[in-house]
C-alpha positions as CSV (number, residue, x, y, z in Angstrom):
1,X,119.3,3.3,86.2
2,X,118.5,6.2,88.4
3,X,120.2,9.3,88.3
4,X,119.6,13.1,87.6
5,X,118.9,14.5,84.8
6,X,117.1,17.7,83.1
7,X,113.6,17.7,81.3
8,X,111.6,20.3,79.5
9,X,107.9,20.8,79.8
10,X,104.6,23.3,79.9
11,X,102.8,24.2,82.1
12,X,100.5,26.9,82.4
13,X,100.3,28.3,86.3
14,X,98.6,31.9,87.4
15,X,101.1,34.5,89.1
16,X,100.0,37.4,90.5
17,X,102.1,40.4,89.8
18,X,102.5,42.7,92.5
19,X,100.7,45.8,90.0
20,X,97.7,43.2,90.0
21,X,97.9,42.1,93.4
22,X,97.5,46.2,93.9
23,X,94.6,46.5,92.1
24,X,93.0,43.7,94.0
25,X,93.6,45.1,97.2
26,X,92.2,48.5,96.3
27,X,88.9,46.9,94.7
28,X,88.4,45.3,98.3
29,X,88.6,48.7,100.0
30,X,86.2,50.6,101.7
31,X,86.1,54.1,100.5
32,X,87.5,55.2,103.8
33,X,90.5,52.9,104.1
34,X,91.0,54.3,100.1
35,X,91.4,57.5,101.2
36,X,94.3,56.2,103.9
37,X,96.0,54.1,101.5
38,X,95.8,57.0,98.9
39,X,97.4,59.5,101.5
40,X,100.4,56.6,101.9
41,X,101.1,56.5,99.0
42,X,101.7,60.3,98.6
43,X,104.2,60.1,100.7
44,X,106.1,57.2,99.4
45,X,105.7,58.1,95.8
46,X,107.1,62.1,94.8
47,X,105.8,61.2,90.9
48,X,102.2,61.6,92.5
49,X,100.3,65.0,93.6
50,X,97.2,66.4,94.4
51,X,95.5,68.0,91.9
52,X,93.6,70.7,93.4
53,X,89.5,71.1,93.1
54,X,88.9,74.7,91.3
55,X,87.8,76.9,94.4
56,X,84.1,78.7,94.3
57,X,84.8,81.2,96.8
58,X,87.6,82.5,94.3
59,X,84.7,84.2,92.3
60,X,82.4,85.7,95.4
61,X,82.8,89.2,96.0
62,X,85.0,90.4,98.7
63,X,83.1,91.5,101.6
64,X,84.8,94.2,104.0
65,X,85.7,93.3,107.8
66,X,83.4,94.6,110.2
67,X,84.8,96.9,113.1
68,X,84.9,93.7,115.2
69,X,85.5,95.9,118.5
70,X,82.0,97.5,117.8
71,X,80.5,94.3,117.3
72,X,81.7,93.1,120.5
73,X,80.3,96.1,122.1
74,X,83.6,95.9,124.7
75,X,82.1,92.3,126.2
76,X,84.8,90.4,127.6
77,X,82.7,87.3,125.8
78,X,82.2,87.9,122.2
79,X,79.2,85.3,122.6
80,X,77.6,87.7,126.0
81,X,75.9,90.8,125.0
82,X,76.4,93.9,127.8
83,X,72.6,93.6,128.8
84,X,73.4,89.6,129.2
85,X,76.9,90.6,130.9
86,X,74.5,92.3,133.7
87,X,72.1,89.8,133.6
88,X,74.6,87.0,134.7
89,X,76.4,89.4,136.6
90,X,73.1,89.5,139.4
91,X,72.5,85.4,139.1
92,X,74.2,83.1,141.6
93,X,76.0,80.5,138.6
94,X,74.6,76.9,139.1
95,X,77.7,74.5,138.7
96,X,75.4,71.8,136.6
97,X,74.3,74.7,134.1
98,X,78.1,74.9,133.4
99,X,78.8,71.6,132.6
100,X,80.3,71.0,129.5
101,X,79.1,68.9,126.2
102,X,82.2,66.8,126.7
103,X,80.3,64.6,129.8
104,X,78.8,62.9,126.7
105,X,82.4,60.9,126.0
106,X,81.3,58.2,128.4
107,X,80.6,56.7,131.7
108,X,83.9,57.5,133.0
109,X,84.2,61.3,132.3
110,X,80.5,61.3,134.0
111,X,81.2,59.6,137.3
112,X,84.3,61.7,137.8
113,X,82.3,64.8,137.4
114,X,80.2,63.8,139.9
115,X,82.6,63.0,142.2
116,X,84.5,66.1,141.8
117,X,81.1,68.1,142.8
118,X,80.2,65.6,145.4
119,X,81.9,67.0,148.4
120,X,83.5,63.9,149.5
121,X,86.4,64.0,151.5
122,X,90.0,63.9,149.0
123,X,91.3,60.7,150.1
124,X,87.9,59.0,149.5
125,X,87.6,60.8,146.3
126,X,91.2,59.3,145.2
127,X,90.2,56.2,146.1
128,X,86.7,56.0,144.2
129,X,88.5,57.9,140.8
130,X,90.6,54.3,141.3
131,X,87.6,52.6,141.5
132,X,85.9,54.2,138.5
133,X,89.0,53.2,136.3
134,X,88.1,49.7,137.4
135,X,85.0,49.3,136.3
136,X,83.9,47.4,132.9
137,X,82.0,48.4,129.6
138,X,78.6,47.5,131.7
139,X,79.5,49.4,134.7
140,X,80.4,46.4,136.7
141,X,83.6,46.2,139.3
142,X,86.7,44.1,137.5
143,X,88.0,43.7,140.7
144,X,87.4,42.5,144.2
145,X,87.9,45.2,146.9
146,X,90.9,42.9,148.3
147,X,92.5,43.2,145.1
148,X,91.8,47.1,145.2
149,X,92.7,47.6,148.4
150,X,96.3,45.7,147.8
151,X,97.0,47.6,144.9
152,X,96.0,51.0,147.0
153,X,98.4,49.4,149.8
154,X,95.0,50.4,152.3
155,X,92.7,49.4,154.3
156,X,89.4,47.1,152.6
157,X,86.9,49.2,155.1
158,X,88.1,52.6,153.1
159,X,87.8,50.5,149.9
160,X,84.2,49.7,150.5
161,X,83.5,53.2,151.8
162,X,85.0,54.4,148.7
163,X,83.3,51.8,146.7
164,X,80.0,52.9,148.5
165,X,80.3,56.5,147.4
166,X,80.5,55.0,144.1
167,X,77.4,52.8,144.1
168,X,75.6,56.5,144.9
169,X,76.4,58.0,141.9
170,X,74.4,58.2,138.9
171,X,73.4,56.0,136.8
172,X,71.8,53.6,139.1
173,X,73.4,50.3,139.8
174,X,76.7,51.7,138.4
175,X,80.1,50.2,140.6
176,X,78.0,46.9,141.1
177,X,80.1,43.9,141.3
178,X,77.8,41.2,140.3
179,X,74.0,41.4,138.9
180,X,72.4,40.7,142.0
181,X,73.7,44.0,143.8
182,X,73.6,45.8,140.3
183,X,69.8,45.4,140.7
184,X,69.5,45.4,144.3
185,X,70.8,49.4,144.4
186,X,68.5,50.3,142.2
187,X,66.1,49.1,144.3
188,X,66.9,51.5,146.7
189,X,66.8,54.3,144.7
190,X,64.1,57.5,145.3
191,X,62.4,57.0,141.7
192,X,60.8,54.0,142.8
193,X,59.6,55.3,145.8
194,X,55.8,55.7,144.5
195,X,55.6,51.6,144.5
196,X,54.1,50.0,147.4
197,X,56.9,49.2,149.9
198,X,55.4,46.2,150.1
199,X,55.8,45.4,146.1
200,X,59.5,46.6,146.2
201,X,60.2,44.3,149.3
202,X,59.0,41.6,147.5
203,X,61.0,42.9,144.4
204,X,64.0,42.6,147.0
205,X,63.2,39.3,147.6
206,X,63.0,38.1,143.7
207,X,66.6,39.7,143.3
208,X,67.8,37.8,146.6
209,X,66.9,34.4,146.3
210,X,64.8,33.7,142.6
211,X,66.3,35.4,139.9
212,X,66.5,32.2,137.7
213,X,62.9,30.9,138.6
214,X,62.3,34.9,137.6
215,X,64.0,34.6,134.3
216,X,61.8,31.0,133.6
217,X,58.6,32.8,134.3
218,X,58.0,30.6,137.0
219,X,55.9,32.9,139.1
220,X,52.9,30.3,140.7
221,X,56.4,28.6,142.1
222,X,58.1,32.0,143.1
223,X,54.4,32.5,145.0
224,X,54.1,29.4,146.4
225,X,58.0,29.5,148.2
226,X,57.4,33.1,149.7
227,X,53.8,32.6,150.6
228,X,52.4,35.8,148.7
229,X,50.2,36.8,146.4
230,X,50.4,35.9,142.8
231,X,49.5,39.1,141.9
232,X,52.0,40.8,144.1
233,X,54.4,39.0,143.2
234,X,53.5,39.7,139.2
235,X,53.5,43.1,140.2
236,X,57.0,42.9,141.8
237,X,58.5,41.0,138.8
238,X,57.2,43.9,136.5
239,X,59.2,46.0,138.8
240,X,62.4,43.6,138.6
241,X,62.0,43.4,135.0
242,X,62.4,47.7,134.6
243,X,65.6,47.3,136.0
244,X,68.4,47.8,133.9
245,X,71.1,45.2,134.2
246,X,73.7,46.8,132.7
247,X,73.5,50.2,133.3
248,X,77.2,51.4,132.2
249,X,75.9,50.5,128.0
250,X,73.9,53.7,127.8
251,X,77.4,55.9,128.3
252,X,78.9,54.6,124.9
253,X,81.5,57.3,124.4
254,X,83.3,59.1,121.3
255,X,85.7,56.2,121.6
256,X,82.7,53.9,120.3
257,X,81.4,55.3,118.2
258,X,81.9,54.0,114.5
259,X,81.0,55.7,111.4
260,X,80.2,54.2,108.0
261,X,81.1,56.2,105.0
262,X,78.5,55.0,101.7
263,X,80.3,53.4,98.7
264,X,77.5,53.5,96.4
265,X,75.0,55.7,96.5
266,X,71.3,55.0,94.7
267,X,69.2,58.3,93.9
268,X,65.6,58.4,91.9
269,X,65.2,60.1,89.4
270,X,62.0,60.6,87.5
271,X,61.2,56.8,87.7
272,X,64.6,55.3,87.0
273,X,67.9,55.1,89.4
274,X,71.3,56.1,89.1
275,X,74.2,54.5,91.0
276,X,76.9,56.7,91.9
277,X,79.9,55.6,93.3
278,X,81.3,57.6,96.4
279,X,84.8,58.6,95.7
280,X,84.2,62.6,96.6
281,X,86.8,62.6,99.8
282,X,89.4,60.3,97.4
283,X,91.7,62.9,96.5
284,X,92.1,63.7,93.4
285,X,95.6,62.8,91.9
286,X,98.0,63.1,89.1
287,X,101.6,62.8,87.9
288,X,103.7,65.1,89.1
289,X,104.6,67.8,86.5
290,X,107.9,68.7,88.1
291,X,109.5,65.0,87.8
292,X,108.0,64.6,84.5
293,X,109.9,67.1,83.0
294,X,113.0,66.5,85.1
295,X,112.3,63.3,82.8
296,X,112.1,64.5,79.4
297,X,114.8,66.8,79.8
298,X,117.6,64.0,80.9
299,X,119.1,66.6,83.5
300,X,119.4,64.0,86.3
301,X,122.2,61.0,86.7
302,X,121.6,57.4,85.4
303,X,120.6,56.0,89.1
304,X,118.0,59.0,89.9
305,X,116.4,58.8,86.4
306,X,115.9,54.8,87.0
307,X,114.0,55.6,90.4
308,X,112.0,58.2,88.9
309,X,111.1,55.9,86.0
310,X,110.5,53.1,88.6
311,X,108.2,55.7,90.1
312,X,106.6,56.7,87.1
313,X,105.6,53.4,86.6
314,X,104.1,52.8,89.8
315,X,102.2,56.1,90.0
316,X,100.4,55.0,86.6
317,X,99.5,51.8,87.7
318,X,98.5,52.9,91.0
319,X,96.2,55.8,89.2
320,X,94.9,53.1,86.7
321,X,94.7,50.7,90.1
322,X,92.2,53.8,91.2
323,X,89.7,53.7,88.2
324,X,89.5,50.7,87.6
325,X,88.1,50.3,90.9
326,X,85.7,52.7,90.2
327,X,84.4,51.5,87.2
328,X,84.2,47.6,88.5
329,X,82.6,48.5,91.8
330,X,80.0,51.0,89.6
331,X,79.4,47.6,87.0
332,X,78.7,45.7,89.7
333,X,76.6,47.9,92.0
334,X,74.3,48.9,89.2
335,X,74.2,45.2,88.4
336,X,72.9,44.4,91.7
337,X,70.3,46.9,92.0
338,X,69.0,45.7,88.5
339,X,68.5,42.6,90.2
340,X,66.8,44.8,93.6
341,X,64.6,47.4,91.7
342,X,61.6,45.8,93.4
343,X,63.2,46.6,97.0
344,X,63.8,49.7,96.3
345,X,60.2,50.2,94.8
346,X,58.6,48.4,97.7
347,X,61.3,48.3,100.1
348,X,61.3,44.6,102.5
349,X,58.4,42.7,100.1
350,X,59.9,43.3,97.1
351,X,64.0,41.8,98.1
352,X,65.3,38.7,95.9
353,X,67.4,36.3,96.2
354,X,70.6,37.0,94.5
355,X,74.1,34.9,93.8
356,X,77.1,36.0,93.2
357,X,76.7,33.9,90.1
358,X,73.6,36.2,88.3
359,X,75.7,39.5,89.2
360,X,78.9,38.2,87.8
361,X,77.3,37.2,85.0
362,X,75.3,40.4,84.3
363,X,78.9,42.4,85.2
364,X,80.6,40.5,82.9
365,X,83.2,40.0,85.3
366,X,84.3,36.9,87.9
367,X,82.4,35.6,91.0
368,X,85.8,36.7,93.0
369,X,85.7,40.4,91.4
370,X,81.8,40.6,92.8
371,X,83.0,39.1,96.3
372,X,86.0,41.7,96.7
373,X,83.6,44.5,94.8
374,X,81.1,44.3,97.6
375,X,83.1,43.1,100.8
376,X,83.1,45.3,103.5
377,X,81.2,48.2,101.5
378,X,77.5,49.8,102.2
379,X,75.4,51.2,99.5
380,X,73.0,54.5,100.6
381,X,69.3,53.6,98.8
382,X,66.3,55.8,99.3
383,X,65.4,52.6,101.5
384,X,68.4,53.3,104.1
385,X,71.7,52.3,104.4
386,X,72.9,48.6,104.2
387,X,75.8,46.4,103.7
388,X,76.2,45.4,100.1
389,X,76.3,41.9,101.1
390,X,72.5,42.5,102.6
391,X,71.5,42.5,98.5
392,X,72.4,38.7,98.5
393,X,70.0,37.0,100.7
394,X,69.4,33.3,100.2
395,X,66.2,31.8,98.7
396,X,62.9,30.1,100.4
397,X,60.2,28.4,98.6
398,X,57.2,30.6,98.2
399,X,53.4,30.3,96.5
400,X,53.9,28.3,93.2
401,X,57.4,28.0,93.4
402,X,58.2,31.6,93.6
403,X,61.3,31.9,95.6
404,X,61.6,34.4,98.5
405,X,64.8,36.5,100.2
406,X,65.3,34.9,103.4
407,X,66.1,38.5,104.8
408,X,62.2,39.2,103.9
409,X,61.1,36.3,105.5
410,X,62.4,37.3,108.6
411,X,61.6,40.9,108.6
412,X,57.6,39.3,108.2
413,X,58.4,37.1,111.3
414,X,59.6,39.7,113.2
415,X,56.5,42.1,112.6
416,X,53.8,39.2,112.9
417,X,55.4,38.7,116.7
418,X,55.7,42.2,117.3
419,X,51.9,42.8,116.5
420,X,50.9,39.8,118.8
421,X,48.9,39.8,121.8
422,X,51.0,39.4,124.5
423,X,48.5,38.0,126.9
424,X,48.0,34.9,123.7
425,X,51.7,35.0,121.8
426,X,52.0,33.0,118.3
427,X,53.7,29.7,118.5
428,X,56.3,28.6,115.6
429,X,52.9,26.6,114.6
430,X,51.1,29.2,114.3
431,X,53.5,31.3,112.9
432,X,53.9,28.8,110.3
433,X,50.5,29.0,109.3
434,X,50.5,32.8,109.0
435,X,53.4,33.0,106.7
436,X,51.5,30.5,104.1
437,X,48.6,32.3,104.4
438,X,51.3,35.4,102.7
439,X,52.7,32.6,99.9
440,X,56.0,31.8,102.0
441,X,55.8,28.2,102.9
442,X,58.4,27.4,105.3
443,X,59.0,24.6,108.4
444,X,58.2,24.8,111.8
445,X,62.4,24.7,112.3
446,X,63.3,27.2,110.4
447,X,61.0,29.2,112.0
448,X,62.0,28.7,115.2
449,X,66.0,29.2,113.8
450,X,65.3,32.1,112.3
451,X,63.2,33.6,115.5
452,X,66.2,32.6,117.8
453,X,68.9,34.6,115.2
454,X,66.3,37.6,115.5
455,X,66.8,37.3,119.4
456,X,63.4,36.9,119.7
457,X,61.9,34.4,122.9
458,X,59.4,31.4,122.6
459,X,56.1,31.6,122.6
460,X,56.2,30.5,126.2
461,X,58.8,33.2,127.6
462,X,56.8,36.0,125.8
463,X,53.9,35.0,127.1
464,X,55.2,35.7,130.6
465,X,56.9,38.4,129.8
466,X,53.1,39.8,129.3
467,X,52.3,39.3,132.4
């Protein structure tokens, strides 16, 4: 007979609490996005405050304010002497000596300082300020000049004369709309006036018509179609190959700039090392004294004291949250360089390979607390900076069954190829052969995998490129 009815039974089943679920969110952290989430919660929590760092200049000595209008000496400037005042006074100013620092915030800011000082007519100057706004992260055109020139509600023959004012500007190639003309104007630049005009008409002619027999290294065939020299035309693919392709990736900008802030720092001392963890722009907190008395005194209604005491509780966990984040991430770090105190003796030779396994283990702590302890976070060595996560390179066979950081390996292959002949490169064969001749025996693949992730040509393409 089927029907409902009601049953008892265990079962056991893993909850997160939302305190815990905290306290994993704030062991993933970078130290930066710490600080942000400590700042957010001083301003949803009023039981938490600041507790001020005691202040060294408290004890100095006052000093007594200077008669800051004799120290000017009357200058209008307080950075211009009188005797410099006169100086500048009898000097024609150069508008480029006056440029500000700020030109450094990217390609943008640049080009329209040079169109302001360029002279050119206003509406042409209107138009190529459009232009500028158009162009990409390389310095390429986004649009077409029909597209421009319909947006402008104008003519395409300003459009190009606008676009041609912008093609003179500096850097080279800048306001290109495809690579061909990116490398063709810098062709006709004046700094490559002392080649032969002969070399740089053939370069003209490589950029024209055999950019992808260029790019193969397929120079006997390039030869053979225009009927020159080999050498020439070696000559004029050396030329071709100094161009820059993307010449708007130099301007990088403030906006692109990113910043990484250590987790774990690693100093010497004597002939041991100490692993600090960075927490010194985490402000320091504690529990507000005001509410706590408000508190123990009883002087506020039923509904306020349960908020505060909801409060309270939050504050302490978050505070516990906070240290125990500290003293995981310091288990784990110093764990880790246990395991690395040959890299940061020997620096590349002397990485291991290294689970998250043999750190757990040595932490006394769980292989997800190691992954969330290290994601995202760099450690500062006396080797550099790097990524946490750099400390667990996989393992290769090496002599007598030593194994070998794959991250090593690679560093290796990229110095044996960067100390090649270029006129004779190393193939993966040969390659091979040197790393077992250093106790790393590895396969021809792998070789060539690991070359490709390092960005790094075949033996082939190199060779031409030494040519």
């Amino acid at each position: 007979m089927h029907g409902q009815f009601l049953s008892l039974e265990q079962r056991q089943k893993l909850v997160l609490s939302p305190q815990l679920r905290q306290a994993l969110t704030l062991l993933q952290l970078p130290v930066g996005e710490l600080v942000q989430m400590v700042q957010q919660e001083l301003c949803e929590n009023p039981l938490l405050e600041v507790r001020e760092e005691p202040d060294w200049r408290a004890e100095q000595p006052e000093v007594e304010d200077p008669d800051w209008l004799e120290f000017f000496g009357d200058c209008s400037d307080p950075g211009v002497t009188p005797r410099e005042l006169t100086r500048l006074e009898g000097r024609e100013a150069d508008a480029l000596a006056n440029v500000s620092a700020g030109l450094a915030g990217g390609l943008e800011d640049y080009l329209l300082f040079q169109l302001h000082v360029s002279g050119a007519p206003a509406h042409l100057q209107v138009m190529a300020e459009y232009l500028v706004g158009c162009l990409d992260a390389r310095g390429y055109l986004a649009f077409s000049v029909a597209e421009v020139a319909e947006a402008l509600g104008c003519d395409e023959g300003l459009v190009e004369e606008a676009l041609a004012l912008v093609q003179s500007l500096d850097p080279p190639g800048v306001g290109a709309r495809n690579l061909q003309e990116c490398l063709l104007l810098q062709l006709r630049r004046p700094l490559l006036a002392s080649e032969d005009e002969e070399i740089l008409e053939l370069a003209r002619c490589l950029v024209r018509g055999h950019l992808e027999d260029l790019a193969d290294g397929r120079l006997e065939h390039i030869a053979l179609a225009l009927g020159a020299d080999l050498e020439k035309i070696k000559l004029a693919a050396r030329v071709v190959r100094g161009l820059d392709p993307k010449p708007g990736l130099a301007f990088g900008g403030q906006r692109d700039v990113r910043y990484v802030q250590p987790d774990v720092v690693v100093e010497r001392v004597g002939s041991d090392y100490v692993v600090l963890v960075n927490d010194w722009g985490v402000p320091r907190l504690g529990l507000s004294r005001y509410y706590r008395r408000l508190l123990q005194e009883g002087a506020v209604d039923e509904a306020t004291r349960q908020f505060l005491q909801e409060r309270m509780r939050r504050a302490v966990w978050f505070l516990r949250s906070i240290e125990q984040r500290r003293c995981t991430l310091h288990r784990v770090a110093e764990t880790v360089f246990r395991f690395q105190r040959d890299f940061l003796d020997r620096g590349w030779p002397g990485l291991r390979p290294l689970t998250l396994r043999q750190v757990a283990e040595g932490a006394n702590c769980h292989e997800s607390t190691v992954s969330r302890a290290v994601a995202g976070k760099y450690a500062q060595t006396p080797r550099g900076m790097f990524p946490l996560r750099f400390f667990f390179p996989s393992a290769l066979a090496g002599r007598a069954g030593e194994a070998v950081a794959n991250a090593a390996v690679k560093k290796l292959l990229k110095e044996l190829i960067e100390g090649e002949d270029p006129a004779a490169p190393h193939s993966d064969g040969a390659l091979v052969a040197l790393l077992r001749e250093r106790g790393i025996d590895i396969s021809r693949r792998t070789v060539a995998k690991y070359r490709a992730e390092l960005g790094i040509a075949s033996s082939s393409r190199r060779r031409r490129c030494g040519t």
